[in-house]
LUMVO-589255 format. One line per 2 residues: for each residue x, y, z of N, C-alpha, C, O. Coordinates in pm, whole numbers. Atoms other than C-alpha are relative to their C-alpha. Layout:
// LUMVO-589255
X,Y,Z,X,Y,Z,X,Y,Z,X,Y,Z | ...
//
This chain:
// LUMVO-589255
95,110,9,-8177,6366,-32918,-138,56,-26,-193,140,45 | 128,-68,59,-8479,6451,-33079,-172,-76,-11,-283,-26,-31
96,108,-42,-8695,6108,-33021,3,-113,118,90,-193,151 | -11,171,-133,-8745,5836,-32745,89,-93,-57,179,-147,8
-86,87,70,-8598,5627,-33026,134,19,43,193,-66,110 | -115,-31,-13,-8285,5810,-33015,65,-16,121,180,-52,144
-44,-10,-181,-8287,5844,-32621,61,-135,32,169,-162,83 | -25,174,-60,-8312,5444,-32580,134,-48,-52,224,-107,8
-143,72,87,-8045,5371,-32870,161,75,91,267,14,110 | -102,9,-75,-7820,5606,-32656,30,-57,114,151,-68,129
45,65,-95,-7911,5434,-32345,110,-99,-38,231,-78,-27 | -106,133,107,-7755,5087,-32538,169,50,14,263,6,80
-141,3,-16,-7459,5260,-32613,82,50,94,196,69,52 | -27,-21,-152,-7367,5359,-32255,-6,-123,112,20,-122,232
16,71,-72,-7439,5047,-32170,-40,-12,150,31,-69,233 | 139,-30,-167,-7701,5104,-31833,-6,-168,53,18,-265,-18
70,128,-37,-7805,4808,-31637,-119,25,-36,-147,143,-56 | 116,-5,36,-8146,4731,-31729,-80,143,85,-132,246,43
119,-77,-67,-8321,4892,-31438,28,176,28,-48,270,54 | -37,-186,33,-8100,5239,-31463,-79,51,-164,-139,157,-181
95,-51,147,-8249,5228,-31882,-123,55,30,-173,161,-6 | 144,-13,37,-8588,5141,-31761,-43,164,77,-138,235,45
52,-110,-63,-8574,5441,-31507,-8,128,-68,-98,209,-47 | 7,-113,98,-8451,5709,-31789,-94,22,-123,-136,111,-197
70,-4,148,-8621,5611,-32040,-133,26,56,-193,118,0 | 135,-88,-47,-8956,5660,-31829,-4,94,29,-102,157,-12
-36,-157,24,-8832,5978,-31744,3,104,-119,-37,220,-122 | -61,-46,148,-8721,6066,-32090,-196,43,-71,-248,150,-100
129,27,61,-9096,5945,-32224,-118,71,72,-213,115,8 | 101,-73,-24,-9305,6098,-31996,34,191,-34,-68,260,-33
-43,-136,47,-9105,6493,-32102,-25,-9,-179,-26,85,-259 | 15,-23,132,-9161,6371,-32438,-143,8,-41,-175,-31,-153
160,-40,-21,-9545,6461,-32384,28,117,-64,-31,117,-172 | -18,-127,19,-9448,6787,-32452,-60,53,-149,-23,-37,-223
-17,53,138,-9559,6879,-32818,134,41,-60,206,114,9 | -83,57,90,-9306,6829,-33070,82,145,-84,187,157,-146
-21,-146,54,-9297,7199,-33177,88,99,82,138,206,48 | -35,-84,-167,-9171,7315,-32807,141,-73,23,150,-175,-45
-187,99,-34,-8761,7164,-32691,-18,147,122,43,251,95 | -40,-54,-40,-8834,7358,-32387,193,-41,85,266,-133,49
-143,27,-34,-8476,7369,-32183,20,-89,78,118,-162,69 | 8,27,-102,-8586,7237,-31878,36,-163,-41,122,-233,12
11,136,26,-8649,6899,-32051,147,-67,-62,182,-177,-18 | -146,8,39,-8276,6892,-32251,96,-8,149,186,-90,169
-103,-54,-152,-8111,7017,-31882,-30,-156,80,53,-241,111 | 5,168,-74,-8291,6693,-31708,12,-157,-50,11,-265,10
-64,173,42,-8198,6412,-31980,136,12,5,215,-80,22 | -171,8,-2,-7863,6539,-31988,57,-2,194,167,-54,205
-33,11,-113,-7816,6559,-31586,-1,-160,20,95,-232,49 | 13,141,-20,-7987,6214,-31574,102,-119,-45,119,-232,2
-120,70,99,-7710,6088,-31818,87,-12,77,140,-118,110 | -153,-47,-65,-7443,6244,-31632,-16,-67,90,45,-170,63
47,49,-107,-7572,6113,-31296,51,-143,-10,155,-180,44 | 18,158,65,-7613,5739,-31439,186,-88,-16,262,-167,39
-152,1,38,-7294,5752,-31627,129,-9,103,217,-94,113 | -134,-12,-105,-7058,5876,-31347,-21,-188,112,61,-274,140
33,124,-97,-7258,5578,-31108,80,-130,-92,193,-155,-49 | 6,87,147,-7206,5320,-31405,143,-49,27,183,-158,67
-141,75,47,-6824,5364,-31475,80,24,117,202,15,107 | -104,17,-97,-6715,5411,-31114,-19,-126,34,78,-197,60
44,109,-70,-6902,5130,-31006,24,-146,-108,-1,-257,-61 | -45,108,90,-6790,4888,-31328,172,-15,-8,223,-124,-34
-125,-20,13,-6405,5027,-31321,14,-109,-150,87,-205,-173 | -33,10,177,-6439,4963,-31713,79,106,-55,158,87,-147
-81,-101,54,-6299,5290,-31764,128,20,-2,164,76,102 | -106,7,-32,-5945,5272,-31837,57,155,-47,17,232,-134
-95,-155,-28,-5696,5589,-31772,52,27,-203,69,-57,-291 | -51,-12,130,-5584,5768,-32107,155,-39,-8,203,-65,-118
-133,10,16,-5198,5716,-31986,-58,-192,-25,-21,-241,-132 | -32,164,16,-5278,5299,-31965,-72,-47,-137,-47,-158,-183
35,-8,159,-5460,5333,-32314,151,23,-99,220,-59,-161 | -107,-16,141,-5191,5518,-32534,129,34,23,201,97,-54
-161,-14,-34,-4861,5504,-32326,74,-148,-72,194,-150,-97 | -61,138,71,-4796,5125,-32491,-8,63,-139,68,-4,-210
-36,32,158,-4833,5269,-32871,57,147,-8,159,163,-74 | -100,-154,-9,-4737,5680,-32806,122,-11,78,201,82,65
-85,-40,-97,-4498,5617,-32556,-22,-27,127,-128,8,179 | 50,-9,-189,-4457,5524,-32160,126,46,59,168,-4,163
-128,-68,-132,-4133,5740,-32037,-91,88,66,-209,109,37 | 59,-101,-92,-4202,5987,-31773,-21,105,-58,-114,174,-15
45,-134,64,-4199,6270,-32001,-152,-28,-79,-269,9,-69 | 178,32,56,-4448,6122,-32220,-140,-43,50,-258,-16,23
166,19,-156,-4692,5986,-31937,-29,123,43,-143,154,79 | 75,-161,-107,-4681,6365,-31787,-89,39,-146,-210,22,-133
75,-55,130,-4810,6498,-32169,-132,-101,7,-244,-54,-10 | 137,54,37,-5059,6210,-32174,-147,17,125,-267,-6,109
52,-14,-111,-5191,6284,-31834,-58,141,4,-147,195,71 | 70,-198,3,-5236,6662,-31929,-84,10,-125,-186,78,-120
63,1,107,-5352,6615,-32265,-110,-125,-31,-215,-110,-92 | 74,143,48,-5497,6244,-32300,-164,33,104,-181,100,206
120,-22,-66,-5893,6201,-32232,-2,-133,-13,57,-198,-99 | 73,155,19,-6067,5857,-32140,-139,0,-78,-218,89,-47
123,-23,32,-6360,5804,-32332,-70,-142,47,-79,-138,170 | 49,98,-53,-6519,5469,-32273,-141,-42,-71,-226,-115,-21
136,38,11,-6802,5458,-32497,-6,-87,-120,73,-62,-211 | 5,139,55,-6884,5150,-32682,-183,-66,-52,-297,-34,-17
106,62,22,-7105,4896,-32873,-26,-159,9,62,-225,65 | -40,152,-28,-7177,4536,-32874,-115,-87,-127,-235,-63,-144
74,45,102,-7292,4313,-33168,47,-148,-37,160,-161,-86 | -28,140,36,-7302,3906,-33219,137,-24,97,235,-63,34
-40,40,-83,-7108,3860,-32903,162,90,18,256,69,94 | -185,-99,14,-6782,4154,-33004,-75,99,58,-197,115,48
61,-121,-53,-6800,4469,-32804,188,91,-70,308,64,-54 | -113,-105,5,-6571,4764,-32946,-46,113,56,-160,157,47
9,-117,-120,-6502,5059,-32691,100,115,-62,207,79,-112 | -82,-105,16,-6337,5348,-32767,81,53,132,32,130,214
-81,-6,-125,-6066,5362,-32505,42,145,40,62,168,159 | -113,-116,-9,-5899,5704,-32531,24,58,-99,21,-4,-205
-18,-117,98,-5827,6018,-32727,126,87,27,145,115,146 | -84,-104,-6,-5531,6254,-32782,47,87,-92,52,46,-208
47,-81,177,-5487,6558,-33023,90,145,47,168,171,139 | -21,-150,-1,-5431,6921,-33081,-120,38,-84,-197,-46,-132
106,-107,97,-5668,7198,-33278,-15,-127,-104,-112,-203,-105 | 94,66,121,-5653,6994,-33598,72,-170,-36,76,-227,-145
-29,143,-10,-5502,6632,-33493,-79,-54,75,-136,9,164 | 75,119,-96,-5673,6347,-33341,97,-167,16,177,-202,-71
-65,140,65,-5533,5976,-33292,-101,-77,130,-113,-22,239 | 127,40,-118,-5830,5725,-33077,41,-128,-8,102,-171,-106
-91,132,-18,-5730,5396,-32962,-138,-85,52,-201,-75,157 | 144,124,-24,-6029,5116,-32981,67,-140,70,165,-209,43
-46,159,46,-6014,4812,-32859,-113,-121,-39,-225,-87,0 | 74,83,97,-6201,4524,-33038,-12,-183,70,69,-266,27
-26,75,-112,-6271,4234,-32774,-139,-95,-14,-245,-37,-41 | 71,107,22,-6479,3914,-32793,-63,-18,149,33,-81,191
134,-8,-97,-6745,3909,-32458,28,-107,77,0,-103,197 | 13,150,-63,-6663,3528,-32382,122,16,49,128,-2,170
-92,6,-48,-6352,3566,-32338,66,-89,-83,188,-76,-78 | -118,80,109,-6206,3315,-32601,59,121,-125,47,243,-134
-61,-49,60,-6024,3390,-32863,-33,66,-134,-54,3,-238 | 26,-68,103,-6085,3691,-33086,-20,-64,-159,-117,-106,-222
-9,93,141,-5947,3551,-33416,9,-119,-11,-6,-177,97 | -31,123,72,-5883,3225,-33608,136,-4,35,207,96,33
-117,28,-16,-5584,3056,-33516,91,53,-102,49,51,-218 | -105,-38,131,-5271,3193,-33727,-35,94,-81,15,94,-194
9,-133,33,-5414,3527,-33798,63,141,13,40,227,98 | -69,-122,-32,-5186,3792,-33869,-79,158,15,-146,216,-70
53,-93,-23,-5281,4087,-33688,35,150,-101,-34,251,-113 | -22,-97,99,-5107,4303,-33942,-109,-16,-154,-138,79,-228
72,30,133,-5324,4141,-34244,-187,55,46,-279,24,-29 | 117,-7,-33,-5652,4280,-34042,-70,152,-53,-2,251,-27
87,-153,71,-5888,4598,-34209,-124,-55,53,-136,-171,92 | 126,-26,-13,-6253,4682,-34141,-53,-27,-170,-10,27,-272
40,29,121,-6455,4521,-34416,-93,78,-73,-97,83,-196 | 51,-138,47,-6701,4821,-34425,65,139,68,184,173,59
-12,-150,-65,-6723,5180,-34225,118,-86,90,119,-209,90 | -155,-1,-102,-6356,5174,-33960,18,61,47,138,89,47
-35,-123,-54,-6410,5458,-33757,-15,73,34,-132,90,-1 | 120,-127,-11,-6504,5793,-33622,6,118,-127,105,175,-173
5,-119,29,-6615,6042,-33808,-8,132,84,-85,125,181 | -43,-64,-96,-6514,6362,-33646,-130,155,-55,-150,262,3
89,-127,70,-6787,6595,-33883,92,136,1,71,247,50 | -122,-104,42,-6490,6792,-33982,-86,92,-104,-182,35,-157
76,-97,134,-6633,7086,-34248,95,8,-100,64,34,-216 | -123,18,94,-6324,7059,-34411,44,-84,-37,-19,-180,8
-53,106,11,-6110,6820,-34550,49,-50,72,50,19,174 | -60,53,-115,-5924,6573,-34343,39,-146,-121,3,-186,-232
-118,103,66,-5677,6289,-34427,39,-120,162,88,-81,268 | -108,91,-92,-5556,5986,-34195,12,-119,3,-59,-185,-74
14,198,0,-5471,5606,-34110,-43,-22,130,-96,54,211 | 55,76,-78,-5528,5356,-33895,66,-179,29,-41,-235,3
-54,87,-85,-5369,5042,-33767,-67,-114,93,-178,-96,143 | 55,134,-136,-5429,4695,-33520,145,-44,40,246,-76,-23
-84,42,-94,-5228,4621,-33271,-27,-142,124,-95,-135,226 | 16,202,-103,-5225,4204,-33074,45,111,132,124,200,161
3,31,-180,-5303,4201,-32709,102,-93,36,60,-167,126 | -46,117,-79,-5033,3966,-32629,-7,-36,104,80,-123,109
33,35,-122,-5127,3901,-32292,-133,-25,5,-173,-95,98 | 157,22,47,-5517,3909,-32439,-17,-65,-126,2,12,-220
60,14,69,-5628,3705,-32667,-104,8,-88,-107,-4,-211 | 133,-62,23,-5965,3800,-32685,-35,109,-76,-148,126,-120
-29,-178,49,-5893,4151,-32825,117,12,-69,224,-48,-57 | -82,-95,59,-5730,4344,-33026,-45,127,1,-165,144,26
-31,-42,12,-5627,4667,-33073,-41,130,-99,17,100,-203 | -21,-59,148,-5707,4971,-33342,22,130,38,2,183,148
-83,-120,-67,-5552,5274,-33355,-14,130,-132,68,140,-223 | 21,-46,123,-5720,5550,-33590,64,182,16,70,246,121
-73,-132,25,-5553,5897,-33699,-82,89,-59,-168,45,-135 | 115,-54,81,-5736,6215,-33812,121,148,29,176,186,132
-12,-127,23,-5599,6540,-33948,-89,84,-72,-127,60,-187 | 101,-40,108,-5820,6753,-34068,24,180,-18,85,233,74
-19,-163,38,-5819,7179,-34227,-40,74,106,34,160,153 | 64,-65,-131,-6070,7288,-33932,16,-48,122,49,-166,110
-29,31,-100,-6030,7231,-33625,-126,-116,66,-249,-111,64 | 82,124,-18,-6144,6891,-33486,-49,-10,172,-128,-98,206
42,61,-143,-6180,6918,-33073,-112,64,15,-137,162,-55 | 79,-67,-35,-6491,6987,-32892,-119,-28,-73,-224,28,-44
106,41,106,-6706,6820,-33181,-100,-144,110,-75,-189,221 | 7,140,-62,-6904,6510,-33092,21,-78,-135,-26,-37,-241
-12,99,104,-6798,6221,-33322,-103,-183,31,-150,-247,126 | 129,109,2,-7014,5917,-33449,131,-100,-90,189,-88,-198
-93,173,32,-6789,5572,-33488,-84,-94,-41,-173,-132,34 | 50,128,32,-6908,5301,-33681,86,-121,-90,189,-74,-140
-108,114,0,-6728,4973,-33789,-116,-129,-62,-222,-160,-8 | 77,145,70,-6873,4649,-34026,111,-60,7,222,-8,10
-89,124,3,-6701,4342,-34020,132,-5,0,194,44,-94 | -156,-5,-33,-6345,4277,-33870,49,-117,-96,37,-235,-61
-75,114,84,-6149,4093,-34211,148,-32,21,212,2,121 | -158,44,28,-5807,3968,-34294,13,9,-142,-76,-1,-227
-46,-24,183,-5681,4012,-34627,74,-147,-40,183,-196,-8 | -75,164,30,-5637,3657,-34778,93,39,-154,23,67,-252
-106,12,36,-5319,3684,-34981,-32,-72,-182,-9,-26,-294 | 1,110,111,-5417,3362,-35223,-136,90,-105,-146,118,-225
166,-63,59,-5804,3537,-35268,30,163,-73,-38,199,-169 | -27,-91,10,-5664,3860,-35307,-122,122,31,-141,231,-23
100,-86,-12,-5971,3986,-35131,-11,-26,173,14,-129,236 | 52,1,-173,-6070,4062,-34749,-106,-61,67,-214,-6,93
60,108,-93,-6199,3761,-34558,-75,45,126,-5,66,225 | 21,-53,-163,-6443,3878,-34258,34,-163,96,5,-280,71
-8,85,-150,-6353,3672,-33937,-50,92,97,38,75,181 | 74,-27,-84,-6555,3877,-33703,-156,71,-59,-183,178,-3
103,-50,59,-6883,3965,-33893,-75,50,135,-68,-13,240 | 102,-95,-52,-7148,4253,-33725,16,100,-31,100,122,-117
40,-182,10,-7242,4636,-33712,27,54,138,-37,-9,223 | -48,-98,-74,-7105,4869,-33459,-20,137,-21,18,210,-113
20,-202,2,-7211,5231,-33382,-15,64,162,-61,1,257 | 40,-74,-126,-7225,5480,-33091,114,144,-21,200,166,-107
-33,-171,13,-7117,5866,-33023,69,12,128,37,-38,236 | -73,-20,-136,-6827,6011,-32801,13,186,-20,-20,261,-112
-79,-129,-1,-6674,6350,-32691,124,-3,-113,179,-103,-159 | -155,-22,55,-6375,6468,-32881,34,67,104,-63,143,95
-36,-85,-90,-6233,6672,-32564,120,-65,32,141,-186,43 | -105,14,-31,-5911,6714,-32483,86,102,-5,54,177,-97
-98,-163,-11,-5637,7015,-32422,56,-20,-91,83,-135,-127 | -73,-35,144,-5473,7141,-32724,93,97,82,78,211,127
-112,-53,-12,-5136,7175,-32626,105,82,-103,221,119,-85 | -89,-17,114,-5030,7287,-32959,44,197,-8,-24,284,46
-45,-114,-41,-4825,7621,-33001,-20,70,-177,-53,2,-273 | -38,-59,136,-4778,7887,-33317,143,53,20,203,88,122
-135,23,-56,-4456,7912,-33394,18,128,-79,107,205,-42 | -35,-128,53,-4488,8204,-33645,-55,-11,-168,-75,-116,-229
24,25,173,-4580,8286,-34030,18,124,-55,72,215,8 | -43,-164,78,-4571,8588,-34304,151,-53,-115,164,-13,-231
-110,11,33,-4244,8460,-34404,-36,-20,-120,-155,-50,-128 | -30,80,101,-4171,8364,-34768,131,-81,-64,248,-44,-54
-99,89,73,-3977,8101,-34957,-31,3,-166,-149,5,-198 | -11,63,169,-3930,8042,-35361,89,-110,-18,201,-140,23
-27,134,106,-3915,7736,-35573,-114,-51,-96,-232,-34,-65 | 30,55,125,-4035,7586,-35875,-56,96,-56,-174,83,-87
24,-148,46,-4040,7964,-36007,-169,46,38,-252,100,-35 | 140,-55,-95,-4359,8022,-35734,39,91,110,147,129,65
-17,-66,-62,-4318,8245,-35443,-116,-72,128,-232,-39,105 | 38,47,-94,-4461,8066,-35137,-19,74,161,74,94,240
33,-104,-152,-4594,8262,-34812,-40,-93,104,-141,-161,89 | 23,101,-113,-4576,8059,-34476,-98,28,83,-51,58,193
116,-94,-105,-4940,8186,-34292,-5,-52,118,-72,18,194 | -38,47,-110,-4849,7958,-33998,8,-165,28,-57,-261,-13
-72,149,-70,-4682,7657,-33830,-23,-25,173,16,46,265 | 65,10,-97,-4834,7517,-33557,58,-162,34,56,-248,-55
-50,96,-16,-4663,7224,-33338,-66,-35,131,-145,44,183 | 98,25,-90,-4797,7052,-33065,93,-189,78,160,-262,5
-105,149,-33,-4616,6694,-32855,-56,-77,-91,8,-181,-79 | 83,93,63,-4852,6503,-33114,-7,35,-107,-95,-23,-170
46,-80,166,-4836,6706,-33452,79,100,-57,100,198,15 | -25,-116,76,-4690,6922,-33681,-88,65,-141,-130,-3,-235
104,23,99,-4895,7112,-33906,53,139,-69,91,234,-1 | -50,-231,36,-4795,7482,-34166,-129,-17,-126,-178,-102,-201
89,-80,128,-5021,7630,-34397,19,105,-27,1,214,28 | -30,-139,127,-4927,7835,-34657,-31,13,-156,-81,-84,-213
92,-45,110,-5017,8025,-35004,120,29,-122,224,94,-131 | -110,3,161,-4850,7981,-35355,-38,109,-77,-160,119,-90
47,-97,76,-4863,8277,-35568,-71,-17,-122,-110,80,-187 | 59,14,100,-5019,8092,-35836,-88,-135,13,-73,-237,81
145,113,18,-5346,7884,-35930,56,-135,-13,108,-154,-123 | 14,150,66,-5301,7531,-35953,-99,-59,-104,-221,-60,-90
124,92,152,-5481,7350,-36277,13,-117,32,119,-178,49 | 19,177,19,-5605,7015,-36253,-27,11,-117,-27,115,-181
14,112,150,-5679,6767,-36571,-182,-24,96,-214,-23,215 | 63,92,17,-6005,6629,-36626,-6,-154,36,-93,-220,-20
-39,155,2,-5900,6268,-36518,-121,-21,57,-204,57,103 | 106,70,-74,-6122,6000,-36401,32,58,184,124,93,257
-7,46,-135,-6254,5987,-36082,86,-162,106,66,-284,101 | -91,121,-8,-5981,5796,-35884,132,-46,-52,202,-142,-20
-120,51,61,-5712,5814,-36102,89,147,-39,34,250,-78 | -7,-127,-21,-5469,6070,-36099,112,16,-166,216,-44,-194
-111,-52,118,-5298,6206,-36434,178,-4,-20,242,-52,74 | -155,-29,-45,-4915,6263,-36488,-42,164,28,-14,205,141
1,-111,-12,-5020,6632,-36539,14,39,167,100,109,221 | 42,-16,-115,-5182,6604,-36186,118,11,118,143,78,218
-110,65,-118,-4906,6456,-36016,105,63,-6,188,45,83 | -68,-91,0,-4706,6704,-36132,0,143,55,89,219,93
53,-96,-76,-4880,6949,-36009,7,-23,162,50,60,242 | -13,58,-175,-4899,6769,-35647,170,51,-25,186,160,30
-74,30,-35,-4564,6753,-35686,102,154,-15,222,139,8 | -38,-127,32,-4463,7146,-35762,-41,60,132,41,113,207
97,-93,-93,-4740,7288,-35509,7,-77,143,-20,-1,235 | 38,53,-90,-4738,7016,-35233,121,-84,47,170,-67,159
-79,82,-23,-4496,6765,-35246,160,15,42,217,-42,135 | -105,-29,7,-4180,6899,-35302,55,116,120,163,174,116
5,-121,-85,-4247,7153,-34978,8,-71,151,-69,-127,229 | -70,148,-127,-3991,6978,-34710,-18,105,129,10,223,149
19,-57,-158,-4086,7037,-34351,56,-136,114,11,-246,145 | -34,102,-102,-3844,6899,-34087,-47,81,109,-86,197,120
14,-51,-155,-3881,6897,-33719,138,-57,76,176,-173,88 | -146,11,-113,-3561,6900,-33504,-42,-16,141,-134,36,203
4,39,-162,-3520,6762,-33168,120,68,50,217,116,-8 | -148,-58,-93,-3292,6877,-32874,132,-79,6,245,-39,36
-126,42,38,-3081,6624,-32944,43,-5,-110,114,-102,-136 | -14,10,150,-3040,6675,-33273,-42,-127,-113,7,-136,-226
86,67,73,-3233,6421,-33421,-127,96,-88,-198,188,-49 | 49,-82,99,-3399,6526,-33750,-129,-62,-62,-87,-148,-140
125,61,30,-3771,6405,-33846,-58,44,-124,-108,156,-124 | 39,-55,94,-3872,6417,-34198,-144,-9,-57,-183,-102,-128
139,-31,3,-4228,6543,-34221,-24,34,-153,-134,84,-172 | 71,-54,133,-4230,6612,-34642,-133,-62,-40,-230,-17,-100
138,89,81,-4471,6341,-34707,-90,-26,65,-143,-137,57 | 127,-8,-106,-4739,6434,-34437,-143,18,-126,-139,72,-236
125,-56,55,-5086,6462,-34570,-39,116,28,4,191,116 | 52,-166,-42,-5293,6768,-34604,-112,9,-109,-194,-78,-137
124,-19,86,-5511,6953,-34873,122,117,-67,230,166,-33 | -47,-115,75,-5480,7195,-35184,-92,31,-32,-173,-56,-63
145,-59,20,-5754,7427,-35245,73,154,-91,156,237,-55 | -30,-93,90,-5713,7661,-35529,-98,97,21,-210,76,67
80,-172,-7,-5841,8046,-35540,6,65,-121,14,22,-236 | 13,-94,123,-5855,8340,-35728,143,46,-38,171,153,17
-147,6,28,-5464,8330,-35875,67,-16,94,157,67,101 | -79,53,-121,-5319,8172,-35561,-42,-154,59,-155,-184,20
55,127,-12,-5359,7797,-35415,54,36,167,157,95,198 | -41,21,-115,-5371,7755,-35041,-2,-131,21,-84,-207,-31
33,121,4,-5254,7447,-34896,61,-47,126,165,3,167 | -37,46,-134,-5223,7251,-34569,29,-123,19,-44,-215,-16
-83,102,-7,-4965,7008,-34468,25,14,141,42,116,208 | -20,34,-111,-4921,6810,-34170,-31,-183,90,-74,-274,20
11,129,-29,-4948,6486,-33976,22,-5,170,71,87,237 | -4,27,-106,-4978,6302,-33640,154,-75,32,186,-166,-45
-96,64,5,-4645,6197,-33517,2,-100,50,-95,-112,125 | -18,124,-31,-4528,5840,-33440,34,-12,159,6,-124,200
13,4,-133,-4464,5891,-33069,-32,148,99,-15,267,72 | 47,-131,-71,-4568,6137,-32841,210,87,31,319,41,65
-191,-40,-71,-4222,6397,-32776,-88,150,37,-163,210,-41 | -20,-83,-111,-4263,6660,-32517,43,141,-61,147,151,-127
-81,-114,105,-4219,7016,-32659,143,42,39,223,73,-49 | -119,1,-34,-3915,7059,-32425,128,-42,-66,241,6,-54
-58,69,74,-3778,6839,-32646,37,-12,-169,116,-73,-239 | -1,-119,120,-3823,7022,-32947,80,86,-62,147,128,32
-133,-101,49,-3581,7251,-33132,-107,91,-84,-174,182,-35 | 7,-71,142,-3698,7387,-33439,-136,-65,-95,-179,-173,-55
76,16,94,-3969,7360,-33736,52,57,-149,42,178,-171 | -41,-96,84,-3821,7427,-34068,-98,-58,-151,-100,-176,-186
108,-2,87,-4099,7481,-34375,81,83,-91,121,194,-58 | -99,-43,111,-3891,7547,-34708,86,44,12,145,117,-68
-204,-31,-21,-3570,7590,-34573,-40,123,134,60,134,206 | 47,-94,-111,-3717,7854,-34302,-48,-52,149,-139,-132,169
-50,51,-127,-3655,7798,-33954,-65,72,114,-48,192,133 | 92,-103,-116,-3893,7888,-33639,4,-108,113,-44,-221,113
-47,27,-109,-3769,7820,-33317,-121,-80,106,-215,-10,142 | 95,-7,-128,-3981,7620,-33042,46,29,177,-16,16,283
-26,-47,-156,-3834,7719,-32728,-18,146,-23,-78,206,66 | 107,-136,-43,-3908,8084,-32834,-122,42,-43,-150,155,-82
154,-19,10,-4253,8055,-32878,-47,7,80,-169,22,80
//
């Protein structure tokens, strides 16, 4: 935070009672005497204590803060195996905005090194009813920004989802995914969100039914349970020679990155539109590079068409494939990772 401005706007999104704001922020304002050239420490050490202080008072004393297992055990999973993983791995976050009478909160986080998946929920203040009667919650998108940015340095790839409160009307649900090349925990991320639409069918364009602006900043924190399972290896196909530099699994992710012995060429195409050449190319270097995951019961999960990246070099293309999985599974539960027909064990890792 670098101005009073900034101090107050976080203030807002922490939502303070008035007279906890008015007390920081006179605090805040009289250290910001200081000149402008100087950030001694002392002054950083006592807005951030004051925060902490506030904060802890705040969300014991509101019990707004809900647990990460009662967040993402209804869409990851609620057996006992998967509640113990969400209980070791899952974080609460709780931080939120509020605009033309909608408040969205960021409920909860769960991840590894370079997965994320954050579970909002999207909730009307009065207590009536969120949407328009006969609004399918599947037909719902963000009409602008939908999300956190995680300030990844790398590329990154993911979706996103709404899920009905049936027992709430008032609220819904959103449920956003993030893989990204570098590693994503430990960052702070900045969420912002314009107008909650529906996709009208007849219009063939996205209707807002909750119009405003939403913003505010959380932790990414959370244990990275994820393991290496091994690399070096090589595979051949489509007369390339493919080197596996590592496979990394985690109860929430599978992810390998590895190096093709030869350059990839793109086309010239428009921006936006992808060539046949192109897609041929995806489909030599990226696509065609099947990675299952085996369970202990022998159930077989087919991970080929995960997202990732391809980044070409000096006569070699590196490229990273991977995705968040659809329910949380327990590594116990785990068998195997196999990346071009090559097979790396998770129980001996």
């Amino acid at each position: 935070m670098n101005t009073l401005f900034e101090y107050r706007d976080s203030l807002d999104a922490l939502r303070f009672t008035p007279e906890q704001k008015a007390a920081l922020a006179a605090g805040a304002a009289e250290a910001a005497k200081c000149k402008k050239h100087h950030r001694p420490l002392w002054r950083t050490a006592f807005i951030a204590a004051c925060l902490a202080a506030v904060l802890a008072v705040g969300a014991g004393a509101s019990g707004v803060l809900k647990s990460a297992a009662e967040v993402l055990a209804p869409i990851f999973g609620g057996t006992a195996a998967q509640t113990e993983v969400i209980d070791k791995i899952g974080y609460p976050i709780g931080a939120s905005d509020t605009d033309n009478g909608v408040t969205i909160t960021a409920d909860a986080i769960i991840g590894d090194a370079y997965n994320a998946a954050i579970v909002y929920t999207i909730r009307r203040d009065d207590g009536t009813a969120l949407l328009p009667e006969g609004t399918n919650v599947k037909s719902l998108l963000m009409g602008g920004v939908g999300g956190a940015d995680l300030n990844v340095l790398g590329g990154s790839h993911g979706s996103s989802w709404f899920a009905a409160d049936e027992a709430d009307s008032s609220a819904v649900q959103l449920v956003q995914t993030v893989s990204a090349d570098c590693p994503v925990n430990g960052c702070t991320a900045t969420a912002e969100f314009e107008d909650l639409c529906a996709w009208d069918e007849e219009q063939e364009a996205p209707i807002p039914v909750v119009e405003g602006h939403w913003k505010f900043r959380f932790d990414v924190d959370y244990e990275d349970s994820s393991i290496v399972l091994g690399g070096g290896d090589t595979f051949t196909q489509n007369g390339m020679t493919f080197t596996v530099d590592e496979v990394r699994v985690s109860p929430v992710a599978v992810r390998a990155a590895y190096t093709v012995d030869s350059e990839v060429q793109w086309s010239n195409a428009p921006s936006g539109r992808q060539s046949d050449a192109d897609a041929q190319a995806m489909e030599r270097y990226f696509d065609s590079v099947e990675i299952l995951l085996t369970r202990t019961d022998g159930t077989v999960i087919d991970l080929s068409n995960a997202g990732g990246s391809i980044m070409p070099g000096q006569g070699s293309t590196v490229c990273v494939k991977g995705n968040l999985l659809d329910e949380i599974l327990p590594l116990e539960e785990l068998e195997s990772v196999s990346v071009g027909g090559i097979v790396y064990s998770v129980s001996g890792s």
